[in-house]
N, C-alpha and C positions, 0 to 999 in steps of 0.2 A: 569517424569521430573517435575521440581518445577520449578514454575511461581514466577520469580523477578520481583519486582515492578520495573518500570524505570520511568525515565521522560518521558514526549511527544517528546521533542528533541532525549534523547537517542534511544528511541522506531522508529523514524523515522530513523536515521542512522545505524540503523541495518537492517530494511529492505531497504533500500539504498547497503547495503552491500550486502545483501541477492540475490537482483536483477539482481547487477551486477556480482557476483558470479554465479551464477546460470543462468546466459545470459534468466533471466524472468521479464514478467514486474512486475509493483509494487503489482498490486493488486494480482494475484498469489505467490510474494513473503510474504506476508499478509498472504495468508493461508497456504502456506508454515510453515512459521515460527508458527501459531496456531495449527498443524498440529502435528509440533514435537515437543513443548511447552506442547502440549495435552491441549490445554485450546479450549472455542467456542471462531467464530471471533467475538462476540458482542461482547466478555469481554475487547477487545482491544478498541473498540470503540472511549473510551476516548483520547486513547493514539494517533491518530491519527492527525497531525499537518493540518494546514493550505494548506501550500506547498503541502505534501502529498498526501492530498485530491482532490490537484488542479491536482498532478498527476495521479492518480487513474481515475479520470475522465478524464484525455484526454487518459488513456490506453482504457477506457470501450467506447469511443468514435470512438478511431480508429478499437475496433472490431465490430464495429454498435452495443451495448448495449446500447449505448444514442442516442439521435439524432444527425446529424451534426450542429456546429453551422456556421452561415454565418462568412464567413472571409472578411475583406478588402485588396482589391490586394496593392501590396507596392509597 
């Protein structure tokens, strides 16, 4: 398969898509989509948003890959 360059945004709304479609979180839809792209996940790297990223780490949070961080009770 041939690797389209996209934007950051477009590149997030497909794995957005990807996730929800596939009832996976982000970061496995990430190498999902690298996966069948056939490219490595560094090559994405760039393409990876903000938001994203924010999500990515609260997926890798809730599998204990990160630490917990303290929450404030509301």
């Amino acid at each position: 398969m041939e690797f389209i360059m996209q934007s950051p945004k477009e590149f997030s709304l497909e794995i957005e898509k990807i996730s929800i479609d596939k009832r996976i979180n982000h970061m496995d839809a990430v190498l999902w989509y690298c996966r069948n792209k056939e490219i490595e996940p560094e090559s994405v790297s760039r393409l990876i948003t903000k938001a994203l990223k924010e999500k990515i780490e609260a997926n890798a949070r809730e599998l204990n890959f990160l630490p917990r961080q303290a929450k404030l009770p509301i």
